[in-house]
N, C-alpha and C positions, 0 to 999 in steps of 0.2 A: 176149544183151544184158547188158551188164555196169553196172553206177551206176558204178563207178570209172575204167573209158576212156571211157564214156560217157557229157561232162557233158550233154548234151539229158536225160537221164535224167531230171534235176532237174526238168523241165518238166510233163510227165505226170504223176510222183508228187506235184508239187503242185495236179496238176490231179486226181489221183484222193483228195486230200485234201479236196478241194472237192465235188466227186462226193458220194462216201463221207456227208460232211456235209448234204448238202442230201436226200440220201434216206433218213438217218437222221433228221431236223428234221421231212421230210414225213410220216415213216408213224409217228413217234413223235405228231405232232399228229392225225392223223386217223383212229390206235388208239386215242387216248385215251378217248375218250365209250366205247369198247366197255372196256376195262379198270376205268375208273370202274363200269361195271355188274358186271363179271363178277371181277376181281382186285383186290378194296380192301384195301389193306395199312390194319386197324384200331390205333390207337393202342394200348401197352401198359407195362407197369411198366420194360420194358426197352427202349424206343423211344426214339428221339431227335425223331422229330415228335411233334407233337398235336393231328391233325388227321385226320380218315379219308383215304386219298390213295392214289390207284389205281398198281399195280405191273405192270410186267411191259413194260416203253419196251426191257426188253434184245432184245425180237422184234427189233425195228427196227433197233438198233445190230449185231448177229450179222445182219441178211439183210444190213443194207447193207457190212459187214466183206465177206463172202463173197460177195457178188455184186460188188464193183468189185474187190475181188483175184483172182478168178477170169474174170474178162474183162479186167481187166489182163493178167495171167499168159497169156492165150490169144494174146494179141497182142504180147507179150514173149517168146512161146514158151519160159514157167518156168512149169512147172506146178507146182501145190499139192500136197504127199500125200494121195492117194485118201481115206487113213486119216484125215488133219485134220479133212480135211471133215466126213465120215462122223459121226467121232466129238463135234466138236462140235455138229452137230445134233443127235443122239443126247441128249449131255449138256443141249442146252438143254431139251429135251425133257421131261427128271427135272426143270431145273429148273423149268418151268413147271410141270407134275404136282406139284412140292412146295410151289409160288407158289398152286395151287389148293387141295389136298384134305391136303398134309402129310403127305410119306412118312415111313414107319418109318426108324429113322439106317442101322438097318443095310440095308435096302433100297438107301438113297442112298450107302452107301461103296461098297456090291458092285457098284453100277451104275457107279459114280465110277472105280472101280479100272478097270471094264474098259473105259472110255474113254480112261484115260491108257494102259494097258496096250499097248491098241492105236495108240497114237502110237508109246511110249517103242517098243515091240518091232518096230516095221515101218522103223525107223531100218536104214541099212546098218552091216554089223560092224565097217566102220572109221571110224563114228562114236565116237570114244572121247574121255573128260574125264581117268582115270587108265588109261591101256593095262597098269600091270603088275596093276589087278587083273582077275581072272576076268571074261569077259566077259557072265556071265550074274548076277554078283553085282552090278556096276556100274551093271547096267537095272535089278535089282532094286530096288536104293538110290535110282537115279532116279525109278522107280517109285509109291514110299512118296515120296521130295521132291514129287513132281509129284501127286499126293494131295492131301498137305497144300497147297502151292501153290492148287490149284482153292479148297480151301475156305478159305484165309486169305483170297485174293479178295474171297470171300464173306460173312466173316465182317468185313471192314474196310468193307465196303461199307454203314456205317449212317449216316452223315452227309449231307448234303445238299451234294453237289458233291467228295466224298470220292474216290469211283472216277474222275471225270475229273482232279482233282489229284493221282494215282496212277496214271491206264496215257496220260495225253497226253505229260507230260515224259518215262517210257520211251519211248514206240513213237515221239516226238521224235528222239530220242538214235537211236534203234535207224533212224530211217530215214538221219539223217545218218552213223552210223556205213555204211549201205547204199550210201550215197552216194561215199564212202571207200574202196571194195571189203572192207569188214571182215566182213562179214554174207553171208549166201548171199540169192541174188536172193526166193527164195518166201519167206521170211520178210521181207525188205522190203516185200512185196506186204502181207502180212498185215499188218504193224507201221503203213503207210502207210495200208490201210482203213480200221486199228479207232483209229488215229487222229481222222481227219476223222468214222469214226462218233461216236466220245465228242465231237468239237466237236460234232455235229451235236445233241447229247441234252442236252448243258450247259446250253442258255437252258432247259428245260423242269426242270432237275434243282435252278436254283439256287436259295439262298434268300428267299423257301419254296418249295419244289419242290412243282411241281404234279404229277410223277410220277416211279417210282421204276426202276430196274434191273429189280429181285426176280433171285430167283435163277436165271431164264431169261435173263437179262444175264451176270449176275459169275461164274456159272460157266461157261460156252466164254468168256470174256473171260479167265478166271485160266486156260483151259487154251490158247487163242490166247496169252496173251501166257507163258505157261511154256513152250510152245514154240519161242516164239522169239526166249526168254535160252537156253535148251538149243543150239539152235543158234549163238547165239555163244559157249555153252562149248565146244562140239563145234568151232568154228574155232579154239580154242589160247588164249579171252578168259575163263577161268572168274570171273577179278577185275570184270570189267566186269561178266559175268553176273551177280553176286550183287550188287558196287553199285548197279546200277539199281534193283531193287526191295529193296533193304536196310529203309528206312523199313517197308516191309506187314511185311516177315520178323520185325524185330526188335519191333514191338508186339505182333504176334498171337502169336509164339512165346515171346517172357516173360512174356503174360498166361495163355499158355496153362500154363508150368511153375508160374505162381502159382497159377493153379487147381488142378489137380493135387497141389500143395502141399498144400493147405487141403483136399483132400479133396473137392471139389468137382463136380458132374455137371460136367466141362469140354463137353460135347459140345452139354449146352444153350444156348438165349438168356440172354445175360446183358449189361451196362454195363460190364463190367470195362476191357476196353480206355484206352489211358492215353487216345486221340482223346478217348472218352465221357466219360472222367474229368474232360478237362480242359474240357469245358463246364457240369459238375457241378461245377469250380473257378474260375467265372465267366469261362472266356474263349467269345466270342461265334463261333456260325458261322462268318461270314466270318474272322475271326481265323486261327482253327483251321487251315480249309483256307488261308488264306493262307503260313500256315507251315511247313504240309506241302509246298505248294506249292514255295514258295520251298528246303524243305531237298529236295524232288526234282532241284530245277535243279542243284542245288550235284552231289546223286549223282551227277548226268546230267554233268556237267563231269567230274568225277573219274573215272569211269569211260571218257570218251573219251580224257582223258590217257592211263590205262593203257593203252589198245589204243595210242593211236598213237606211244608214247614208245618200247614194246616192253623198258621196264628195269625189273627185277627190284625193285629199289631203290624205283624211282620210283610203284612198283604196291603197293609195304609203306607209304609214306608216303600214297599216294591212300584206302588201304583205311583205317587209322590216321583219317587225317582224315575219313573218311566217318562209321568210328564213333563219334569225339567230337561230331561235331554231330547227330546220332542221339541220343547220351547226352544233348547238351544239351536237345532239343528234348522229350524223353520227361520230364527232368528237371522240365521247365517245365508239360509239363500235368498233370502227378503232385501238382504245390504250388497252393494257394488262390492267388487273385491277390487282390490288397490292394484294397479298393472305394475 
């Protein structure tokens, strides 16, 4: 079954968007009272609530991911790699175990690594992004991206409606790029679940959010959707790949060289982030994510250009213009706004 000869396609994946949502909506309300008792994310120096406010709604949004793309996929006859799965239950796993009791860092990278490990490595060989390098140095590289990847996720994930203004306009983009024949069918499965799961978690997340992700969400959510921007690299789209989530990439990664900079434990909690900053520079919640919102759509556009123009040209100007309004938007939460 193909989304590109096959427009019925359209029907289904809007109907497993709908799905996906209403059983992530259900088990995120009716977790709740147990996570209030048992996972209270409590306010702190480096928090953006202030309020005790129970974590851990990512159960809901990963079963309801994986169970409408895998009964999707059963009845599309496109199956999911064994390894996907596997591994992001595995990884929700840590993140729950770190949402309770707070593992050691280094516990959570070696457990980190070998969940992406086993995605990046159970790829076929001619899955390739640059074929003239080595083919074990190129998974390697992906390897350490797809790392850090999970925990940028993770680490963008502090705001209140952050994470759904961040993987809806991808896995948007990435269903209609699916739709288009651009994308391999299992990863539309996935893109099109954890879609409707993030709508489905949205009313519960927004401001004030009655409950959170934690890191049993935004980690298999950063390794689901790193998966499958990899796979539109691995389809010949690495421009589109890296547009879509440009906005997580370019905060967490300049905040992270600024830490590192200043000598800093970068590996800890901290506010640094320019999102954080820029509500520490008066702009409001809603704002914030409005902006980010808005500057996703923009990537989300720019990037469908590039796949479907196919010019060289036209893929230096889409990236260009991606990163100025990046520059601007980062610009703007870095400065006080005028009362």
């Amino acid at each position: 079954m193909n989304p590109a000869s096959d427009t019925v396609a359209i029907v289904p994946s809007l109907l497993a968007v709908a799905i996906a949502a209403l059983i992530s909506a259900v088990v995120t309300w009716t977790s709740r009272p147990l996570l209030q008792r048992y996972a209270l994310a409590r306010p702190n120096a480096r928090s953006s609530h202030r309020i005790p406010t129970p974590q851990g709604a990512g159960i809901a949004v990963i079963s309801a991911t994986l169970l409408v793309a895998s009964v999707w996929g059963a009845w599309a006859n496109a199956a999911i790699p064994p390894a996907l799965v596997i591994a992001t239950i595995v990884i929700a796993l840590v993140g729950f175990a770190d949402d309770i009791v707070s593992l050691p860092v280094l516990v959570r990278l070696l457990l980190q690594a070998a969940c992406v490990g086993a995605v990046v490595f159970a790829a076929p060989e001619t899955a390739r992004i640059v074929p003239a390098l080595p083919l074990v140095l190129e998974r390697g590289l992906i390897l350490l991206a797809g790392i850090w990847f999970v925990n940028l996720v993770n680490f963008m994930d502090g705001l209140d409606l952050m994470s759904v203004a961040e993987v809806v306009p991808v896995t948007a983009a990435l269903l209609l790029l699916g739709w288009l024949g651009d994308l391999s069918w299992p990863a539309v499965l996935i893109a099109t679940a954890l879609c409707g799961a993030m709508l489905g978690f949205a009313p519960f997340n927004k401001p004030l959010a009655r409950v959170f992700l934690g890191d049993v969400g935004s980690l298999p959510i950063g390794l689901l959707l790193g998966w499958c921007l990899l796979e539109l690299a691995w389809h010949g789209q690495p421009a589109a790949a890296l547009l879509l989530p440009a906005y997580y990439l370019a905060d967490s990664t300049i905040t992270l060289f600024r830490r590192i900079a200043r000598r800093e434990q970068f590996w800890s909690a901290h506010r640094s982030h320019f999102y954080q900053r820029a509500t520490d520079n008066g702009f409001t919640v809603p704002r914030v994510i409005g902006e980010v919102f808005a500057l996703n759509l923009w990537l989300a556009m720019l990037a469908i250009v590039t796949v479907r123009a196919g010019s060289t040209a036209i893929t230096i100007v889409a990236v260009l213009a991606g990163a100025s309004a990046i520059g601007f938007v980062l610009r703007r939460f870095s400065r006080p706004q005028a009362s």
